[in-house]
C-alpha positions in Angstrom: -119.8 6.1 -101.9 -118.5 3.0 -102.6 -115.4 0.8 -101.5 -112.8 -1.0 -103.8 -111.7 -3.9 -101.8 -109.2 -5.2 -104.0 -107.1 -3.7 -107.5 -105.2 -6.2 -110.2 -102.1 -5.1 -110.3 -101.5 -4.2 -113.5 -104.1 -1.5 -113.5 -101.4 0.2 -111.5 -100.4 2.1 -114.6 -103.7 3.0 -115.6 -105.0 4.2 -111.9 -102.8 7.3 -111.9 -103.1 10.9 -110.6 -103.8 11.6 -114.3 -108.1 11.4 -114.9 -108.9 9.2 -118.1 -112.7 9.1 -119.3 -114.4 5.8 -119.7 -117.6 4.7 -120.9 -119.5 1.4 -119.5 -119.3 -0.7 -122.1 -121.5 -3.6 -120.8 -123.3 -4.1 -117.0 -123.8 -7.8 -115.7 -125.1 -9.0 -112.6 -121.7 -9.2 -111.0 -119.8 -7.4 -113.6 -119.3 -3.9 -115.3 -116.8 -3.4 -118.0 -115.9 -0.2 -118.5 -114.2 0.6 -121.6 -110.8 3.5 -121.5 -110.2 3.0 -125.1 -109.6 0.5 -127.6 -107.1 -1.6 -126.1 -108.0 -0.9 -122.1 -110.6 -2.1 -119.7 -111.6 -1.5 -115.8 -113.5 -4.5 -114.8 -115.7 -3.8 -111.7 -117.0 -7.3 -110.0 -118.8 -8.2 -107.4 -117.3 -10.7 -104.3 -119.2 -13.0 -106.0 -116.9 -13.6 -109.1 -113.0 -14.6 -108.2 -109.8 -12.0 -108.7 -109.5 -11.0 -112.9 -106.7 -9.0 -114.6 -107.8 -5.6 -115.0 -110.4 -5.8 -112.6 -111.7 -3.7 -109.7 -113.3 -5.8 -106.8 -116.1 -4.2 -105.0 -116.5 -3.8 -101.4 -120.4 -4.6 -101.4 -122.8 -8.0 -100.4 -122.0 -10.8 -102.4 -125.7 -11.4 -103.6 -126.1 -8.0 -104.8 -126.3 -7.0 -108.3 -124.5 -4.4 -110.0 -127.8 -3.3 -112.0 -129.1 -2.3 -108.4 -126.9 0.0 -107.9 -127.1 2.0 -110.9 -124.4 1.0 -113.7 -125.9 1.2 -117.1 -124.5 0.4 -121.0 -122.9 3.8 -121.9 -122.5 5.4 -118.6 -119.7 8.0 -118.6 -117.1 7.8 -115.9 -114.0 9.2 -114.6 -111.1 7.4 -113.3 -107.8 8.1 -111.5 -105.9 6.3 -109.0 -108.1 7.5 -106.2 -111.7 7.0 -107.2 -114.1 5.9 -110.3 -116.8 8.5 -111.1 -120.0 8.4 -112.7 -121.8 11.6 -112.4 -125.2 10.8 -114.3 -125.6 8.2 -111.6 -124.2 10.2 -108.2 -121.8 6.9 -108.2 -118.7 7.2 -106.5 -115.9 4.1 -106.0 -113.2 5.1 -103.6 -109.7 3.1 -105.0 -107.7 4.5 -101.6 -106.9 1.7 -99.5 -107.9 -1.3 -101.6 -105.5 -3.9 -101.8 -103.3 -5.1 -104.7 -104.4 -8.6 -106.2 -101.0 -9.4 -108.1 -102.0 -10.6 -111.6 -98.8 -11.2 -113.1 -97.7 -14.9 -113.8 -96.3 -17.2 -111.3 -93.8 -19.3 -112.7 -92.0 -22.1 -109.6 -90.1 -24.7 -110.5 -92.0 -28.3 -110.0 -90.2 -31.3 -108.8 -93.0 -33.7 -109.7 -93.0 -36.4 -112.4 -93.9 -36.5 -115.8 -96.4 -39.4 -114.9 -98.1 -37.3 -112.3 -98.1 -34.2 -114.3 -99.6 -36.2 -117.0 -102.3 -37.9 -114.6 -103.1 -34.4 -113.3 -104.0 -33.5 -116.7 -105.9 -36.2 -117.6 -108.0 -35.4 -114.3 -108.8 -32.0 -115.8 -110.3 -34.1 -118.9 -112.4 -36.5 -116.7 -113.9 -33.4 -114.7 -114.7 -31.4 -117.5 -116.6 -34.6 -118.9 -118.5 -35.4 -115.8 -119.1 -31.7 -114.2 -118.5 -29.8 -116.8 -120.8 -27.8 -120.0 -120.0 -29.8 -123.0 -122.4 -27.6 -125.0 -119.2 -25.2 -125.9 -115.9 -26.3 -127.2 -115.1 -28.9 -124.6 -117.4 -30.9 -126.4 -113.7 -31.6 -128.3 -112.8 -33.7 -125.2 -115.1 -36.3 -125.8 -113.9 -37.8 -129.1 -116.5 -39.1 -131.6 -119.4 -39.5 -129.1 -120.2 -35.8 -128.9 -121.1 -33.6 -132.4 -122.2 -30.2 -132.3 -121.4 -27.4 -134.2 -118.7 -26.2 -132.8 -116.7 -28.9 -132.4 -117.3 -29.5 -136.3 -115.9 -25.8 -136.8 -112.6 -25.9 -134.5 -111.6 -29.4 -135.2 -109.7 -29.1 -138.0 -108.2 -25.7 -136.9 -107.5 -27.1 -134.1 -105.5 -29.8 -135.6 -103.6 -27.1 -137.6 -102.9 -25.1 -134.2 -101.3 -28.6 -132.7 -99.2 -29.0 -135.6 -98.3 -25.4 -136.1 -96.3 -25.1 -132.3 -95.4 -28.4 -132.5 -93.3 -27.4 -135.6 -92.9 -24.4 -134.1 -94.1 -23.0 -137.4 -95.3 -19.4 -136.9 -97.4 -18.6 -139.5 -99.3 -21.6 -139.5 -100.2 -20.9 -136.1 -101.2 -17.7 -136.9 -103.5 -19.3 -139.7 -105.0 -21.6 -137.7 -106.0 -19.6 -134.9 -107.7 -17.0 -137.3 -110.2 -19.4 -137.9 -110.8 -19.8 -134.5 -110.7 -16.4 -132.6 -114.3 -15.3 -131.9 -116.1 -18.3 -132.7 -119.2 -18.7 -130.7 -122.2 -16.5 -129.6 -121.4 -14.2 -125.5 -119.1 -11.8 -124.6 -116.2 -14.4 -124.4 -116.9 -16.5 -127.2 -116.8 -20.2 -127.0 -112.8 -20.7 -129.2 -111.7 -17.9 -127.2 -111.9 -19.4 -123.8 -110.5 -22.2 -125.4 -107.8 -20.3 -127.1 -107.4 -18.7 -123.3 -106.4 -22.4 -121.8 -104.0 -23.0 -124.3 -102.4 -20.4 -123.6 -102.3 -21.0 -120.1 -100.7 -24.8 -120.6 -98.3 -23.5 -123.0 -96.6 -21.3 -120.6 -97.0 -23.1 -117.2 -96.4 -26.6 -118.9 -94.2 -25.4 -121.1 -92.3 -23.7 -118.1 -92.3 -27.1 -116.4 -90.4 -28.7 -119.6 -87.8 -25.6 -119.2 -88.7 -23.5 -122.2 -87.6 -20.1 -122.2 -90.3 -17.9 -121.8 -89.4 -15.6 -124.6 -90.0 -18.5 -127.1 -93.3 -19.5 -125.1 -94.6 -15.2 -125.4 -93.6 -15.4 -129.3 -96.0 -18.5 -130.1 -98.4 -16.7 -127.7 -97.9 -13.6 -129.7 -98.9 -15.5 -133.0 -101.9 -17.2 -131.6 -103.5 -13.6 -131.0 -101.7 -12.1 -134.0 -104.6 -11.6 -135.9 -107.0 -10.7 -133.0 -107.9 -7.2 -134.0 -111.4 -6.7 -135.2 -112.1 -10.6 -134.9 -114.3 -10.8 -131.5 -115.8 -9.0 -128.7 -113.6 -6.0 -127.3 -113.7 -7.9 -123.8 -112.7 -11.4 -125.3 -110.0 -9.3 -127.0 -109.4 -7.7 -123.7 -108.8 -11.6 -122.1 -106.6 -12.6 -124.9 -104.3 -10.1 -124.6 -103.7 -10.5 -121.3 -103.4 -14.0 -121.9 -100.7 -13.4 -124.2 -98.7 -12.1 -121.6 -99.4 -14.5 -119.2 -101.9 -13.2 -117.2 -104.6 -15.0 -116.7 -108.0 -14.9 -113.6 -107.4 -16.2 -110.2 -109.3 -19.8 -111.0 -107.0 -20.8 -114.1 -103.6 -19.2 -112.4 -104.9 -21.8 -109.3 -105.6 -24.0 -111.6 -102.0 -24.4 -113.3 -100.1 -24.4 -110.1 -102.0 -27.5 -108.7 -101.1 -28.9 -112.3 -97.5 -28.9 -111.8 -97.0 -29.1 -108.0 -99.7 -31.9 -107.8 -101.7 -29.9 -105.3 -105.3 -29.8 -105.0 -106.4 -30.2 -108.4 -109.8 -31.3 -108.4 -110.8 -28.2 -105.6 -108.8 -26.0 -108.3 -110.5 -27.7 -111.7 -114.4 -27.6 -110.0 -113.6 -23.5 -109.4 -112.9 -23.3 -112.9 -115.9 -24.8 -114.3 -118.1 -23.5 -112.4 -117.1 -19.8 -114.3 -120.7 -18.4 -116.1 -122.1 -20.9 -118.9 -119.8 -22.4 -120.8 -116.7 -20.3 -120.5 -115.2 -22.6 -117.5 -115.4 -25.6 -119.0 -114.1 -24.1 -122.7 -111.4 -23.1 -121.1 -110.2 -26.3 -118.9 -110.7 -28.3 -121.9 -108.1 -25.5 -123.4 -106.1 -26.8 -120.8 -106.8 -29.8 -121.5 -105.5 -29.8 -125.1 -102.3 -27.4 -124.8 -101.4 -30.0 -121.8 -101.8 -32.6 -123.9 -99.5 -30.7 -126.5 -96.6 -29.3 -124.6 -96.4 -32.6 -122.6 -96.0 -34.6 -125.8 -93.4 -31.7 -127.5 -91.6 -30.9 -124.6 -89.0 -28.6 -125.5 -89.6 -26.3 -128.4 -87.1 -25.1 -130.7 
């Protein structure tokens, strides 16, 4: 049997007395999805990989792979609030006595400055250049003296995007991040992650600027509104939650160094260093939806 040593909160209305069946939707080296249905996910991960919405941390060696220990694609499993079962493999994952890892948002007020908020954000830029992938979407960062196809694809939407909350234009944004969602080959493609660190500025920055949050989850809302069918089911999975402000341990961190000047460069390194290029799309997310709400402000 196996050990949970920590559960995201908000699977606490999924884990119930009540047994759901699941299917393992994909198996990683320090990750297993496993799918509930169309809209829910149980993430298992190894100590290895930092604290994610939905997701189950195991109580196993760091260096050990999930693979190893049996988890397969299409695995059946059973799940209620006191264990994970998967009876092709003898696996058993006891959820009793884990500890809660609280996903939900974390929204302080900030006494810094503009200047230094602005500074700590242009930090995130420079590390994304010099440690960062720039094979992914963060090759926007760079201006004209990096070209690949994928900044040639979300440029222009991009633009549109910028324009569209600036305005505070709904259906534009909703236009303009069509063309973006699920643009780029993995499990969370490359516009995605990007997509994700907007959405992460635009409500901790656009907290800091003392927007209400109900306007900041409606633009969110239309950023995803035409998510359905239009990437992976797990990029889906991140975007949602996204939407509602929930977002992995490393770009929560992330955010609160932002605006309460604390540790930013510790905070930024963590993020990059996320699997291929998923990291670095996603500061450089930041990076842009900084740029945006610090420049707009206040949106009505």
């Amino acid at each position: 049997m196996l050990l949970a040593k920590s559960v995201a909160s908000d699977l606490i209305g999924t884990l119930t007395s009540k047994t759901v069946d699941g299917i393992v939707h994909s198996v990683f080296d320090h990750a297993c999805n496993i799918q509930l249905d169309r809209n829910r996910v149980v993430t298992l991960v190894s100590p290895k990989l930092p604290n994610y919405p939905s997701a189950i941390k195991l109580d196993i060696a760091e260096d050990q792979k999930l693979c190893s220990i049996g988890f397969k694609t299409g695995m059946k499993s059973v799940i209620n609030k006191d264990e994970i079962k998967m009876p092709e493999a003898c696996l058993s994952i006891k959820l009793t006595g884990a500890k809660v890892w609280d996903s939900s948002p974390l929204f302080l007020r900030s006494e810094i400055s503009e200047e230094i908020l602005n500074k700590n954000i242009e930090k995130i830029r420079d590390l994304t250049l010099k440690c960062g992938e720039i094979e992914g979407a963060a090759s926007i960062l760079d201006g004209n003296r990096v070209d690949n196809n994928y900044k040639n694809f979300i440029i222009n939407p991009v633009k549109r995007l910028a324009k569209g909350i600036s305005d505070f234009d709904y259906k534009e944004i909703a236009e303009a991040s069509k063309r973006l969602i699920g643009l780029g080959p993995g499990l969370t493609p490359a516009a995605d992650d990007f997509l994700l660190g907007i959405l992460a500025s635009l409500y901790y920055i656009g907290y800091y600027f003392d927007n209400h949050l109900e306007n900041l989850k409606k633009i969110a809302g239309f950023i995803i509104y035409d998510l359905p069918g239009r990437t992976t089911f797990i990029s889906e999975i991140m975007l949602r939650n996204g939407m509602k402000a929930r977002f992995s341990e490393p770009i929560r961190d992330l955010m609160l160094a932002v605006i309460h000047n604390t540790s930013v460069q510790d905070k930024c390194i963590n993020l990059l260093n996320i699997g291929g290029t998923s990291g670095s799309d996603c500061a450089a997310g930041i990076v842009f939806g900084g740029v945006l709400m610090a420049r707009v402000k206040i949106l009505k």
